[in-house]
N, C-alpha and C positions, 0 to 999 in steps of 0.2 A: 521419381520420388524427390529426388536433391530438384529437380526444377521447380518441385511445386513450393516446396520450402523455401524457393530460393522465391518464387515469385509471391507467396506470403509474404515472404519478409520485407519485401518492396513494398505492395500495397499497406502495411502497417505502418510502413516508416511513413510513407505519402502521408496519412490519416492522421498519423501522431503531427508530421511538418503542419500540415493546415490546418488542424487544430488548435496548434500553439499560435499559429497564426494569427487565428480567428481571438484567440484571447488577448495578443496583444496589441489588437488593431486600434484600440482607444488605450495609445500610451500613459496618457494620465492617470485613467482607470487603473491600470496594471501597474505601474508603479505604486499606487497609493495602495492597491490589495497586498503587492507582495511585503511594503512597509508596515503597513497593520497587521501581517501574521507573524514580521520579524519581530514587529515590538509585542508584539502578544507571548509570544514562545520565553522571550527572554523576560519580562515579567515575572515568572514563573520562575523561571532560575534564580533573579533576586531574591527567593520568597527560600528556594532552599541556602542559599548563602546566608540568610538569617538563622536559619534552622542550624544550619551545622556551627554557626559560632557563636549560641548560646545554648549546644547541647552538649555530651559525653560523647556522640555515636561514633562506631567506628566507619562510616560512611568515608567516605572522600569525593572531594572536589571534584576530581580528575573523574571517577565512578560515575559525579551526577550528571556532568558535562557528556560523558560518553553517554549515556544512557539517554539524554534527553536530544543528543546530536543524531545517534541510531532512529531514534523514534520519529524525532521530527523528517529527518532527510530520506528514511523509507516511505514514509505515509505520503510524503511531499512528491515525490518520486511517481510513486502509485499514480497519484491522482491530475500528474501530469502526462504520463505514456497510457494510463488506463484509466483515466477520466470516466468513462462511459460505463464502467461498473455501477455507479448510485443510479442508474437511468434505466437498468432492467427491468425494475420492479413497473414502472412507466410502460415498458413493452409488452410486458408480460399481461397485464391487468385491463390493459387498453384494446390486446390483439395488433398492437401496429408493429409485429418484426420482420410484414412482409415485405420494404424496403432491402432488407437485410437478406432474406431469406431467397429471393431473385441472384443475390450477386456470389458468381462461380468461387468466391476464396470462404476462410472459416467466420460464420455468422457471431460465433463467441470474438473471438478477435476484429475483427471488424465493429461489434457493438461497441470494445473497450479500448478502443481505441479512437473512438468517434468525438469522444469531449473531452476539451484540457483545462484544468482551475486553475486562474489566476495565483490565486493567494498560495498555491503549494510551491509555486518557485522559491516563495517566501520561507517555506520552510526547507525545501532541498540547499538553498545557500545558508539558513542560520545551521540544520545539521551540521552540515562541512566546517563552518565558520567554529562551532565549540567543540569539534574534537582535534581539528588542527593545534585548539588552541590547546587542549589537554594534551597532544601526544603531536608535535608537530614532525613531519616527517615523510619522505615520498612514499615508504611503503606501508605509513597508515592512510595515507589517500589513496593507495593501490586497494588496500582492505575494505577501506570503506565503501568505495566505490562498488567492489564484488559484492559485500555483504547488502547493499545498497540495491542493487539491480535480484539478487534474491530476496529480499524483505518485501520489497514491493510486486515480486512474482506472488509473495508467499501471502500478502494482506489480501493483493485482488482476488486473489483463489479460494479465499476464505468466503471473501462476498460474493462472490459467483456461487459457490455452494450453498450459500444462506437462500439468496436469493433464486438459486431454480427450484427453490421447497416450494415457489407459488405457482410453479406450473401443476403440480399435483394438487394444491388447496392454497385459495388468497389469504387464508386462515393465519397464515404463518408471516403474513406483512409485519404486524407489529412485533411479532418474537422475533423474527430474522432483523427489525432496525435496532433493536434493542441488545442483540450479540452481536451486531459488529459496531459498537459503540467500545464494546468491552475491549479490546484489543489498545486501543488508544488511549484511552484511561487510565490501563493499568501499566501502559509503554512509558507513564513518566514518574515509575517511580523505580527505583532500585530492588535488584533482584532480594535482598538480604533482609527484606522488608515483609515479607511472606514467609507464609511457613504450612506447614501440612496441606489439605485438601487444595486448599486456592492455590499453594504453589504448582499442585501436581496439574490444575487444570489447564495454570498459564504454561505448561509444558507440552501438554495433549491435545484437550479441546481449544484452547484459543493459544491462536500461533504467538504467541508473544515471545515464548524463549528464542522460536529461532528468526525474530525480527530486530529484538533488541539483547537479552540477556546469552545470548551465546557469541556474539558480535563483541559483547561487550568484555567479556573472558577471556575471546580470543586475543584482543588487542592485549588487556591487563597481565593474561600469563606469557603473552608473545606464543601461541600456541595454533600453528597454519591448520594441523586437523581437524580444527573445529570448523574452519572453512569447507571443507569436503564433507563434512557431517549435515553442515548446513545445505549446503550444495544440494548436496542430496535428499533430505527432506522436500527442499524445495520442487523437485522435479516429481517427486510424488505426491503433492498436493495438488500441484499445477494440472498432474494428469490426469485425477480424481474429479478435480473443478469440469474440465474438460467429460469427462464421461457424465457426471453426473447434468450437465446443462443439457448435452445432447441427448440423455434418456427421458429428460424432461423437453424436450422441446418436441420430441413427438406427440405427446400429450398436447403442443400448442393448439389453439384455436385463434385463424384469423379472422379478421372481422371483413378481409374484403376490398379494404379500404387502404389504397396503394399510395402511398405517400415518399416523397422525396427526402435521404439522408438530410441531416440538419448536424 
């Protein structure tokens, strides 16, 4: 058992290396992606820097920084070790995941691990870059970094689950692009901004509390148990995602048509 995990965890790492690879091979390109998503993110932060010093609220600086550091550097995260989640619906719909489905390790980890976005470096270094600046110190880089490496377990697992709704019906293409839009939408705004039904959803249905606003608590109240709360959640969505692709992939239909990873 520990071999097999152990030889997953090799083939992932490999997949995730030449991934990143393959995305930084036109260094021009990659620099200029990950500079347009740093200046795009922070943008956005000007816009609340206006907001709070021509308001009353009881928001803070510090609050919005974290919240939009959480957000950015998990989703950025994500879509760098787990790239290959936005690409299922592609597998699914086409029949082509018998490339996949040939090779002895997990056919879910291996899809998501298959592609790296440029432009998400852009956001994993501006994350880090504004909560250092909010809360500078090694054991909020210790934090982040956990909370960081959960958030991003806990997004892809979201879309993994959205997206194996198409192996039972394609029907569910546009509803599944359309909730996991929601997660990152509503990751840039502060928790204290919400209230009744919508809060209780960004607590339940859409993992936002434990990608950004529990992260964001933990740091403010200096509070480590939220870290193991989150922990944990995390490990049970991950393993749902997991159940739920492989009940749905027996349902797959291939087309036949034997194609080489990309």
């Amino acid at each position: 058992m520990l071999t097999e995990v152990k030889n997953q965890l090799r083939v992932s790492f490999l997949s995730i290396k030449y991934s990143a690879i393959r995305a930084m091979a036109n260094k021009k390109s990659f620099l200029f992606s990950v500079l347009l998503m740093f200046i795009s993110n922070a943008s956005f932060l000007v816009q609340w820097i206006v907001v709070l010093s021509v308001s009353s609220s009881d928001l803070s600086m510090k609050e919005i920084l974290m919240v939009w550091g959480f957000g950015a550097s998990s989703f950025g995260l994500a879509n760098i070790i787990f790239g290959g989640a936005g690409f299922i619906p592609y597998y699914i719909e086409d029949g082509k995941l018998d490339a996949y489905l040939v090779q002895p390790k997990s056919v879910l980890l291996n899809i998501l691990n298959s592609h790296c976005s440029m432009s998400a470096f852009g956001d994993l270094v501006y994350g880090y870059l504004v909560i250092l600046i909010a809360s500078p110190s090694i054991k909020t880089f210790i934090y982040l970094t956990l909370f960081n490496i959960c958030g991003a377990i806990t997004y892809t697992s979201f879309i993994v689950i959205l997206y194996s709704l198409l192996f039972f019906s394609l029907n569910f293409r546009e509803l599944s692009n359309t909730l996991i839009r929601v997660p990152t939408s509503f990751s840039t705004y502060p928790e204290g901004i919400f209230k009744g039904f919508i809060k209780i959803l960004l607590y339940t249905v859409f993992p936002v509390a434990l990608i950004v606003y529990l992260p964001v608590r933990s740091l403010l109240t200096n509070n480590p148990l939220i870290l193991l709360i989150v922990g944990f959640f995390t490990i049970i969505i991950s393993l749902f995602s997991f159940l739920i692709f492989n009940l749905g992939l027996k349902r797959y239909s291939s087309t036949n048509l034997m194609g080489s990873r990309t």
